[in-house]
LOSEZA-820758 format. One record per residue: residue number from 1; residue in one letter; x negated, y negated, z negated of N, C-alpha, C, O in turn. Coordinates in nm, 3 decimals, padded with zeros to 5 digits. Layout:
BEGIN
<pt n="NUM" res="A" n_X="X" n_Y="Y" n_Z="Z" ca_X="X" ca_Y="Y" ca_Z="Z" c_X="X" c_Y="Y" c_Z="Z" o_X="X" o_Y="Y" o_Z="Z"/>
...
END
This chain:
BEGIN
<pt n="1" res="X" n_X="01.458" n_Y="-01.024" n_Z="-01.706" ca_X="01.473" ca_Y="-01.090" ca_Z="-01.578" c_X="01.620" c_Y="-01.090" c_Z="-01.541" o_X="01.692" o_Y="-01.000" o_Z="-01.585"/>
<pt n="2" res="X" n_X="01.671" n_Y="-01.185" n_Z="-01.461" ca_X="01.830" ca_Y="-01.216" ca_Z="-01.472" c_X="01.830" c_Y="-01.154" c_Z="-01.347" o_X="01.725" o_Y="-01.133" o_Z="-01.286"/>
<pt n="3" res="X" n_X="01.931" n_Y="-01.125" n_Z="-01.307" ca_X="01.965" ca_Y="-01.045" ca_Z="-01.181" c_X="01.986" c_Y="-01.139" c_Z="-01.049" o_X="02.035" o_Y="-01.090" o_Z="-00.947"/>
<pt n="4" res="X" n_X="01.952" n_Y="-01.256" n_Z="-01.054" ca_X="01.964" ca_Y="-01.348" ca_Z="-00.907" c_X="01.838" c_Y="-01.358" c_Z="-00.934" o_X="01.775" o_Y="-01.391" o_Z="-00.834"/>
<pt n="5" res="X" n_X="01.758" n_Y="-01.342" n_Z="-01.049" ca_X="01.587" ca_Y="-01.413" ca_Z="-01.009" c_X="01.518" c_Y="-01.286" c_Z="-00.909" o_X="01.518" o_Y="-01.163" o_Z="-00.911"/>
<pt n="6" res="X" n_X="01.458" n_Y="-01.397" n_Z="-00.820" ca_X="01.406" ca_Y="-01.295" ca_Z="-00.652" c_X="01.349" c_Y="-01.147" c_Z="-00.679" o_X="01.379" o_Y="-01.055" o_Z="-00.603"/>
<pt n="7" res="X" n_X="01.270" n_Y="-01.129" n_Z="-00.786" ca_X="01.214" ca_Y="-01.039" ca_Z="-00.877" c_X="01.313" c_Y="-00.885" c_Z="-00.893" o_X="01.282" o_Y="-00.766" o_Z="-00.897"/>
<pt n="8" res="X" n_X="01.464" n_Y="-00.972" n_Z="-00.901" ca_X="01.544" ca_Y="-00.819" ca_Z="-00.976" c_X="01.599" c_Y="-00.807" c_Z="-00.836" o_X="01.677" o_Y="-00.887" o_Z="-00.785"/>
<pt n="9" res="X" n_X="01.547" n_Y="-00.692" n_Z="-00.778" ca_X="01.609" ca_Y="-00.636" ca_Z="-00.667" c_X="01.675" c_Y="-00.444" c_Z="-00.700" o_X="01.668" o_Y="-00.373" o_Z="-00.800"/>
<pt n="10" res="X" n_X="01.719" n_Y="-00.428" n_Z="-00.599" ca_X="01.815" ca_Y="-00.285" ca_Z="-00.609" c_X="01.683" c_Y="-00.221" c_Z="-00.501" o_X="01.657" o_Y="-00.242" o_Z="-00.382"/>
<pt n="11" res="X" n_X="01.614" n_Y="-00.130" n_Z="-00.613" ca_X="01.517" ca_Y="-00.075" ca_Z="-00.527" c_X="01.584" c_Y="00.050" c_Z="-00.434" o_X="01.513" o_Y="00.101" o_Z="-00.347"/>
<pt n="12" res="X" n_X="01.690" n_Y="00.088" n_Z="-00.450" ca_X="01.743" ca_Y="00.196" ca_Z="-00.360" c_X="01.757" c_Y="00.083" c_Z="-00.231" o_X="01.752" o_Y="00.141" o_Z="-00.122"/>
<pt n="13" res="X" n_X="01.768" n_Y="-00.017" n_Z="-00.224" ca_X="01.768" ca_Y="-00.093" ca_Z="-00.111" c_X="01.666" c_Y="-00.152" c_Z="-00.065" o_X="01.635" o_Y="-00.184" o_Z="00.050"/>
<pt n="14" res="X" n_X="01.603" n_Y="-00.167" n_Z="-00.187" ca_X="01.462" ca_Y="-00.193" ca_Z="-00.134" c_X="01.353" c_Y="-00.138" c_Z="-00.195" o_X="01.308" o_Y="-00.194" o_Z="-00.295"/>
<pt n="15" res="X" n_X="01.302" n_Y="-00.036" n_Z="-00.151" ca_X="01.150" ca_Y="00.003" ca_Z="-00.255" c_X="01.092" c_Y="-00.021" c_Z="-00.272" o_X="01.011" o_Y="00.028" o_Z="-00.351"/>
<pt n="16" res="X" n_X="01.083" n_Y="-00.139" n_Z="-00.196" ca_X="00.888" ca_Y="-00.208" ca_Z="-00.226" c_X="00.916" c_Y="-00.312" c_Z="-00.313" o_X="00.829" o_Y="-00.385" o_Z="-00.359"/>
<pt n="17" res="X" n_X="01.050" n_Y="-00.322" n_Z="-00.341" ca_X="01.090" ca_Y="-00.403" ca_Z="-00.463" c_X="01.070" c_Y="-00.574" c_Z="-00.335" o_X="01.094" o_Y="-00.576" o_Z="-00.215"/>
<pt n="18" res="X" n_X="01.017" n_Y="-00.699" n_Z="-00.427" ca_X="01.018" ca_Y="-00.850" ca_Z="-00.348" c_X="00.854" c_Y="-00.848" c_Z="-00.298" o_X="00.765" o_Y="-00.847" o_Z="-00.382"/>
<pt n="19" res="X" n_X="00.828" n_Y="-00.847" n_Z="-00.177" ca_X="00.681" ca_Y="-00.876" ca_Z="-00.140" c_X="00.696" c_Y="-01.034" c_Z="-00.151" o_X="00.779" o_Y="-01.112" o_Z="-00.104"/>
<pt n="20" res="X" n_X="00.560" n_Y="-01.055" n_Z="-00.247" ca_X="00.514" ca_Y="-01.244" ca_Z="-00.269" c_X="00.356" c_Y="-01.244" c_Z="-00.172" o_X="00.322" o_Y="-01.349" o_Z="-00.117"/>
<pt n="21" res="X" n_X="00.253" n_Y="-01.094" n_Z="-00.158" ca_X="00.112" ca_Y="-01.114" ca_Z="-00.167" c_X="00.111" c_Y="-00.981" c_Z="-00.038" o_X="00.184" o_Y="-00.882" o_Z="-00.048"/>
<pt n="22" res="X" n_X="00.056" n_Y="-00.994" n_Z="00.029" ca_X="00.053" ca_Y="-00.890" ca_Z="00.169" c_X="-00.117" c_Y="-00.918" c_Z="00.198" o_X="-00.165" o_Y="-01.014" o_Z="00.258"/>
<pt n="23" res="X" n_X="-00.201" n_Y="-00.791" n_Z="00.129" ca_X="-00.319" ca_Y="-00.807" ca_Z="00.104" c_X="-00.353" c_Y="-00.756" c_Z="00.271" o_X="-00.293" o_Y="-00.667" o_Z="00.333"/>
<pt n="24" res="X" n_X="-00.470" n_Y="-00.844" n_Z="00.321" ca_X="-00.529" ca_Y="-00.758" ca_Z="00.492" c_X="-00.651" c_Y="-00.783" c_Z="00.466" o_X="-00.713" o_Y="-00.888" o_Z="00.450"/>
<pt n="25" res="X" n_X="-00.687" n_Y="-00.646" n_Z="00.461" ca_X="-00.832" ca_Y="-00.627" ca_Z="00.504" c_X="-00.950" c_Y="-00.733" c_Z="00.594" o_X="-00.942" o_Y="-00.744" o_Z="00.716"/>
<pt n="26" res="X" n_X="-00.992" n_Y="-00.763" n_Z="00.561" ca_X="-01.108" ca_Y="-00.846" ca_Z="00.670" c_X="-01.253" c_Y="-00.817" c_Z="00.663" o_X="-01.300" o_Y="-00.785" o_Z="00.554"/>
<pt n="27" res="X" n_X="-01.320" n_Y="-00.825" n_Z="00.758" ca_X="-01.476" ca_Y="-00.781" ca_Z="00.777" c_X="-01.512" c_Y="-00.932" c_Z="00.798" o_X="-01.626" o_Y="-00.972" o_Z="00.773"/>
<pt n="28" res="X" n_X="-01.398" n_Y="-01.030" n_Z="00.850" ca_X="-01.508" ca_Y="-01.163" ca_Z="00.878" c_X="-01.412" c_Y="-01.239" c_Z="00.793" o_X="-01.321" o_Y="-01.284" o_Z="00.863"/>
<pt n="29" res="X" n_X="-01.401" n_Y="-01.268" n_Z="00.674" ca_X="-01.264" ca_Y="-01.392" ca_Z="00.617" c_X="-01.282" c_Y="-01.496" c_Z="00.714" o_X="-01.170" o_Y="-01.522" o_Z="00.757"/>
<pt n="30" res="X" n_X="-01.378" n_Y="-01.576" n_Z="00.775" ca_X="-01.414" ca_Y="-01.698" ca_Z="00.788" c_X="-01.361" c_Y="-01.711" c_Z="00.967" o_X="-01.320" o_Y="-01.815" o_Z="01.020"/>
<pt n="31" res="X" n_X="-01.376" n_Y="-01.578" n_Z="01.034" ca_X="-01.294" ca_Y="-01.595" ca_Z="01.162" c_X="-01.155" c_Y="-01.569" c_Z="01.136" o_X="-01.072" o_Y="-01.645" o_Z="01.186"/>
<pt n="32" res="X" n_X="-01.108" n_Y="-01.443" n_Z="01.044" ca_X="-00.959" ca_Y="-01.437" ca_Z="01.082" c_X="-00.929" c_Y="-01.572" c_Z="00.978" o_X="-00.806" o_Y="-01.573" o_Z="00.974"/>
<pt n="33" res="X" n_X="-00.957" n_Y="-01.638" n_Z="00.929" ca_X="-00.880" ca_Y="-01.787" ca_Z="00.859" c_X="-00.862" c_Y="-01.877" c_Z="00.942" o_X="-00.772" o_Y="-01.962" o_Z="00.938"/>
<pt n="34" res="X" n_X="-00.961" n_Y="-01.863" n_Z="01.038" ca_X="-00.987" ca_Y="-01.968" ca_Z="01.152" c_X="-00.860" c_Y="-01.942" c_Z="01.238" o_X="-00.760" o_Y="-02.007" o_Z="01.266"/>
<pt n="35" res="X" n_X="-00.905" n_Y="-01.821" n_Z="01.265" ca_X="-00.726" ca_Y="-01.758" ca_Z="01.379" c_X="-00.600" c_Y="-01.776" c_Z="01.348" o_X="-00.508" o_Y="-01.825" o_Z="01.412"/>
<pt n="36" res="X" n_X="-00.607" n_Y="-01.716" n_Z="01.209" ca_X="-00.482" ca_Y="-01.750" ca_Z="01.130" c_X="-00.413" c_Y="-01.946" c_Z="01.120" o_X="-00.296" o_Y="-01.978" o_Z="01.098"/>
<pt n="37" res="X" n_X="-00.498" n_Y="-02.017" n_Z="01.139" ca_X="-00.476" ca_Y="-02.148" ca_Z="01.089" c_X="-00.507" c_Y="-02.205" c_Z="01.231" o_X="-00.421" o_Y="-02.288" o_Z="01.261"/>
<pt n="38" res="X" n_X="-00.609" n_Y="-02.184" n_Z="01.335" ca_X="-00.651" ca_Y="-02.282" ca_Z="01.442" c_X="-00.546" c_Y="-02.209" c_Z="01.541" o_X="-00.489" o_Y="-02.298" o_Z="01.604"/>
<pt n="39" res="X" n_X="-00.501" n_Y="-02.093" n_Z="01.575" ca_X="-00.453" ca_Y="-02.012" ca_Z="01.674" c_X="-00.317" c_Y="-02.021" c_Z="01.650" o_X="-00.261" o_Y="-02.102" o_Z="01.723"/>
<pt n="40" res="X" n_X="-00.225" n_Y="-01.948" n_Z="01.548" ca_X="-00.164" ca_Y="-01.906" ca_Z="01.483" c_X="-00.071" c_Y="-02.050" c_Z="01.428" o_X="00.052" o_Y="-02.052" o_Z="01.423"/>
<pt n="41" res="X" n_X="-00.139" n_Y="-02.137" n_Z="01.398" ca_X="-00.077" ca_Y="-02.253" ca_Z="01.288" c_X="-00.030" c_Y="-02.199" c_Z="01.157" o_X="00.080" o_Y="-02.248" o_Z="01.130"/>
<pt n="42" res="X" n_X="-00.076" n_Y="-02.111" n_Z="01.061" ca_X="-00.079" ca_Y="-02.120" ca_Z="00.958" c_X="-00.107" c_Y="-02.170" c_Z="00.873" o_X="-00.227" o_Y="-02.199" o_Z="00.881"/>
<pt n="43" res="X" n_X="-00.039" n_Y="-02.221" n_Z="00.733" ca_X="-00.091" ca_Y="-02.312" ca_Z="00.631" c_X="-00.184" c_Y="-02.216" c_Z="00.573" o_X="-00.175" o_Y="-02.093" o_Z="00.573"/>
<pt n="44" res="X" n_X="-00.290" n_Y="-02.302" n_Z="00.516" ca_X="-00.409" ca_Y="-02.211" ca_Z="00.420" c_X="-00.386" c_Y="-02.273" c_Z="00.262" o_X="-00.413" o_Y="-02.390" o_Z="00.234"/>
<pt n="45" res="X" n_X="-00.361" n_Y="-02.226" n_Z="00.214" ca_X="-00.284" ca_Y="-02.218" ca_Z="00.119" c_X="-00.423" c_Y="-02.238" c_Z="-00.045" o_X="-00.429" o_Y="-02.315" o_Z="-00.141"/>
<pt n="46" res="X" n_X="-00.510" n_Y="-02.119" n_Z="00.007" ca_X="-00.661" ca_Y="-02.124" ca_Z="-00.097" c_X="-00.735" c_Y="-02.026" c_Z="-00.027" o_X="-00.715" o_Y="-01.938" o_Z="00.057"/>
<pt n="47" res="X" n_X="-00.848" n_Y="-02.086" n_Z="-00.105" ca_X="-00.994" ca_Y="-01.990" ca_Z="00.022" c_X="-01.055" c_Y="-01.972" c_Z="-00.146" o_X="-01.015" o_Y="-02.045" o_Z="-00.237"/>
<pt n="48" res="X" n_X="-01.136" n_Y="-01.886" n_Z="-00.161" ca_X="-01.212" ca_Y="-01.857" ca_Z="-00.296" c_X="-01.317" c_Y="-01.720" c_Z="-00.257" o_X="-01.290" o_Y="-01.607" o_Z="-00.216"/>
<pt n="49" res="X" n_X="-01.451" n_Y="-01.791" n_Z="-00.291" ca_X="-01.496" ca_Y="-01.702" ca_Z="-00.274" c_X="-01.580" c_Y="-01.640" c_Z="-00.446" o_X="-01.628" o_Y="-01.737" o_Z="-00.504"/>
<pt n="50" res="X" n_X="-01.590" n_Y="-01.577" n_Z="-00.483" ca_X="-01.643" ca_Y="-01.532" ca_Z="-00.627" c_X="-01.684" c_Y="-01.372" c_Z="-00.620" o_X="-01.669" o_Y="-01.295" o_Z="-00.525"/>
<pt n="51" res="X" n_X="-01.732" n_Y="-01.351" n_Z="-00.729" ca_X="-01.826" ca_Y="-01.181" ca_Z="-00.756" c_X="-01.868" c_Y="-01.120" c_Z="-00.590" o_X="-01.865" o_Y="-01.001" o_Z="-00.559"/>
<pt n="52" res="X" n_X="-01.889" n_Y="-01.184" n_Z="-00.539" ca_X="-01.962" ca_Y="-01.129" ca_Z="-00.393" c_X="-01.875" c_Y="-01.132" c_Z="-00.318" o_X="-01.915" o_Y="-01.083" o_Z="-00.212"/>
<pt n="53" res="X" n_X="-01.733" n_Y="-01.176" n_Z="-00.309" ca_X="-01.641" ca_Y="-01.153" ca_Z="-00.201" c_X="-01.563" c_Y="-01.250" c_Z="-00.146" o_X="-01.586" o_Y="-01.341" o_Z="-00.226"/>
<pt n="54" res="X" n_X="-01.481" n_Y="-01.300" n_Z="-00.058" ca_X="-01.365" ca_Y="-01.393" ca_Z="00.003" c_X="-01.243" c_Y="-01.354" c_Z="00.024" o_X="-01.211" o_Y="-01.248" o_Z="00.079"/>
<pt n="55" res="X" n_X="-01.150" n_Y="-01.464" n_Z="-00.031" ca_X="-00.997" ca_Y="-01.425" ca_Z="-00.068" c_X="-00.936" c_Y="-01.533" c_Z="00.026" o_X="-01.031" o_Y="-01.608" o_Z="00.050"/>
<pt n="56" res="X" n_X="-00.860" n_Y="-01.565" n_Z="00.072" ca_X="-00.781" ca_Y="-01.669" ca_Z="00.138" c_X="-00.659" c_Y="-01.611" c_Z="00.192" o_X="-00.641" o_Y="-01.520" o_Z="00.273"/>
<pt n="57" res="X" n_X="-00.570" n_Y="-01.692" n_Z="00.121" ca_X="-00.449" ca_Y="-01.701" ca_Z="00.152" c_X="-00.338" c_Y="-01.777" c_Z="00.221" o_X="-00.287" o_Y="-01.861" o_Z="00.147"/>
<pt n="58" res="X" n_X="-00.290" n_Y="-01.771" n_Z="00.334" ca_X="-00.206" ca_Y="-01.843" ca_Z="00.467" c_X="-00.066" c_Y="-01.801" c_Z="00.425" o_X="-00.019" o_Y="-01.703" o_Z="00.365"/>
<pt n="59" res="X" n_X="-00.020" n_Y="-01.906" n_Z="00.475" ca_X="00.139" ca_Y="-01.899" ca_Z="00.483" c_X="00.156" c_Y="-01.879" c_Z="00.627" o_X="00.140" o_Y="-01.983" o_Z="00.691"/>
<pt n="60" res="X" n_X="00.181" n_Y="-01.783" n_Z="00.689" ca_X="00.244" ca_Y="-01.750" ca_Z="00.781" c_X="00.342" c_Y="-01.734" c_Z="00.803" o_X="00.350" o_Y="-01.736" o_Z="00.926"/>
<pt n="61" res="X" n_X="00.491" n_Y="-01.707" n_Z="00.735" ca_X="00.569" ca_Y="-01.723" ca_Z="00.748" c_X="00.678" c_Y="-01.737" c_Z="00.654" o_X="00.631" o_Y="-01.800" o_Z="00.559"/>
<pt n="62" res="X" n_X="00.833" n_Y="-01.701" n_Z="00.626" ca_X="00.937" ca_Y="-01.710" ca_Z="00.561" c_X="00.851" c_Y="-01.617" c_Z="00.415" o_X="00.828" o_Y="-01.652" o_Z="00.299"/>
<pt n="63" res="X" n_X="00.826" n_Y="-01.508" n_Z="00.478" ca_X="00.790" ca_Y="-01.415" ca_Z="00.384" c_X="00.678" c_Y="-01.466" c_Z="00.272" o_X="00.660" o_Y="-01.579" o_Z="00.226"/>
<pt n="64" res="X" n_X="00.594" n_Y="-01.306" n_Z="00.241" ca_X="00.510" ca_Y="-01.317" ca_Z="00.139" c_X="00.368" c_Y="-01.380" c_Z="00.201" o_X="00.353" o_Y="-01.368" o_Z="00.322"/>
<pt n="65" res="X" n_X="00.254" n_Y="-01.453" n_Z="00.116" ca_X="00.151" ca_Y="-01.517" ca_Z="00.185" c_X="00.059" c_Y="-01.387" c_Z="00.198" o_X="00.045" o_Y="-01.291" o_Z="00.121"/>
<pt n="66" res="X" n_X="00.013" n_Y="-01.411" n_Z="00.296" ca_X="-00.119" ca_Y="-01.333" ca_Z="00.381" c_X="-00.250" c_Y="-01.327" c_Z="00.318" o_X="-00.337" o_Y="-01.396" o_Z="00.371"/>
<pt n="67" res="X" n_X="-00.284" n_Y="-01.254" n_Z="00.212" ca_X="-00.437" ca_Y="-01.269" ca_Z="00.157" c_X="-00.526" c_Y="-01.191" c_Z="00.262" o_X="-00.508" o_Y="-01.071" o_Z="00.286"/>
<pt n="68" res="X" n_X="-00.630" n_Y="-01.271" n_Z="00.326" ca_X="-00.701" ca_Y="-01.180" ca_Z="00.350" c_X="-00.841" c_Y="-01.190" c_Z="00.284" o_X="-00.894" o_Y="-01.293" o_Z="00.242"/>
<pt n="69" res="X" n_X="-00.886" n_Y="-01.077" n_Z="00.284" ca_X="-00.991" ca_Y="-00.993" ca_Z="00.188" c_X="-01.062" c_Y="-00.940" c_Z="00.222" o_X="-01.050" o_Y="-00.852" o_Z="00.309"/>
<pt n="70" res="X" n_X="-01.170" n_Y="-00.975" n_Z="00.163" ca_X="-01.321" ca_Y="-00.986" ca_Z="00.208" c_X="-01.376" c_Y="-00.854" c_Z="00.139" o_X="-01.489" o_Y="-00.825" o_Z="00.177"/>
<pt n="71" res="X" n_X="-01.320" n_Y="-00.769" n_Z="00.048" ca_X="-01.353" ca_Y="-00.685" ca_Z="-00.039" c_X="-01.274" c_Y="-00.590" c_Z="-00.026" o_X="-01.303" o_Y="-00.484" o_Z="-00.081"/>
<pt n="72" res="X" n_X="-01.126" n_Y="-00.604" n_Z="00.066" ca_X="-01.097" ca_Y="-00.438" ca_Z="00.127" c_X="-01.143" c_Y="-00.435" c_Z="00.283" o_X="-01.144" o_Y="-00.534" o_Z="00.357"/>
<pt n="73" res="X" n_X="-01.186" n_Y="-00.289" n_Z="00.323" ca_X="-01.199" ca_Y="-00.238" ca_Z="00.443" c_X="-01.089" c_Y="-00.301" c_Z="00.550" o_X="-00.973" o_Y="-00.294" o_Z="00.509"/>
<pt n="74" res="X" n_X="-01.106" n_Y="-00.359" n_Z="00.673" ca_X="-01.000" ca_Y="-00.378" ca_Z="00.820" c_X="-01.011" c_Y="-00.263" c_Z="00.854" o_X="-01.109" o_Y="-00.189" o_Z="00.840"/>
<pt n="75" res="X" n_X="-00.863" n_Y="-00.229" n_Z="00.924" ca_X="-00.729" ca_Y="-00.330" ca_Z="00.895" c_X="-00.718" c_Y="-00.273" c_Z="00.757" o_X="-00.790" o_Y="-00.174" o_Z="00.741"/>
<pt n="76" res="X" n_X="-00.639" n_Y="-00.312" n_Z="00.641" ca_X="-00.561" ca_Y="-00.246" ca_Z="00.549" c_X="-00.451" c_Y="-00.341" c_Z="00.535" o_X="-00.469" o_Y="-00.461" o_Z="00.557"/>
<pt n="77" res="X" n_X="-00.306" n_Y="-00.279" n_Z="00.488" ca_X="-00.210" ca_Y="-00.386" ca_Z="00.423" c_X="-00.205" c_Y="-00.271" c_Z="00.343" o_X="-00.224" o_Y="-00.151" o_Z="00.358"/>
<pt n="78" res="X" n_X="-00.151" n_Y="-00.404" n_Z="00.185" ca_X="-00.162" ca_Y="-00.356" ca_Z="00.068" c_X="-00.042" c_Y="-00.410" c_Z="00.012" o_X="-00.024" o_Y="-00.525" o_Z="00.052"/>
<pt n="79" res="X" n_X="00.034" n_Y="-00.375" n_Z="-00.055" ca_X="00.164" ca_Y="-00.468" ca_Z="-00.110" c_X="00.115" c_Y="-00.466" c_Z="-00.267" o_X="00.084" o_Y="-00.379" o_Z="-00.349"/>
<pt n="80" res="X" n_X="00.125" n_Y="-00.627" n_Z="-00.264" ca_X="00.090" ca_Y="-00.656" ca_Z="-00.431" c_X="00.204" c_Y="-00.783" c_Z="-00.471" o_X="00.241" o_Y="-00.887" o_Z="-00.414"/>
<pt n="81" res="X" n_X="00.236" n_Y="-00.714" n_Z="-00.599" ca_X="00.426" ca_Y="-00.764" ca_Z="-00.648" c_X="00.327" c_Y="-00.922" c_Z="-00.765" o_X="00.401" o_Y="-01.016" o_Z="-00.791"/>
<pt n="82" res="X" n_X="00.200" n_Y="-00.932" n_Z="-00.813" ca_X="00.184" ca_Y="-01.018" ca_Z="-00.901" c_X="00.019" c_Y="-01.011" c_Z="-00.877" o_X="-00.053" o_Y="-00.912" o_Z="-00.867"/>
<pt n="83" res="X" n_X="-00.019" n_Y="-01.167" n_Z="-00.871" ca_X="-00.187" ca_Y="-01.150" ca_Z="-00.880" c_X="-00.210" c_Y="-01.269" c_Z="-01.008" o_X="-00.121" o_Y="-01.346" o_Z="-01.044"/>
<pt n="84" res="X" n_X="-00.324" n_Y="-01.265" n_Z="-01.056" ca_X="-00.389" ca_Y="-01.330" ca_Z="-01.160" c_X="-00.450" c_Y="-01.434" c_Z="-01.100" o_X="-00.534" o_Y="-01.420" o_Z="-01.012"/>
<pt n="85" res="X" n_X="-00.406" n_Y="-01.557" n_Z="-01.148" ca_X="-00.479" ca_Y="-01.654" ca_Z="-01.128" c_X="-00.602" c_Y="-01.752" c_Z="-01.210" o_X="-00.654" o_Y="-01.847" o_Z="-01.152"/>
END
């Protein structure tokens, strides 16, 4: 990795290294997407639901996109550096 790609950071400056994925907990995906996007004006970016659970992801802001998750406990934030698509 080259040292300007967003990826190579100076973790003494930053430890959490580049947040892309800011996992939140949800008990209802289908209201906080609603809030997130009808309230909020967030872009929704993908909704997926598969193996028993709901994933959806908003652009809320400059930063990393907002997954929220149907399959961790509310509230949680989770910092995730790479997901599988």
């Amino acid at each position: 990795m080259s040292p300007k790609h967003p990826a190579s950071v100076d973790v003494a400056k930053n430890p959490l290294g580049v947040l892309r994925f800011l996992y939140v907990g949800s008990s209802d995906v289908r209201k906080d997407l609603d809030y997130y996007t009808k309230i909020l004006g967030a872009r929704k970016i993908w909704d997926f639901t598969s193996m028993g659970t709901r994933v959806a992801a908003v652009n809320v802001s400059s930063g990393p996109l907002l997954l929220l998750a149907g399959h961790r406990p509310a509230p949680l934030f989770y910092r995730c550096s790479r997901l599988r698509t």
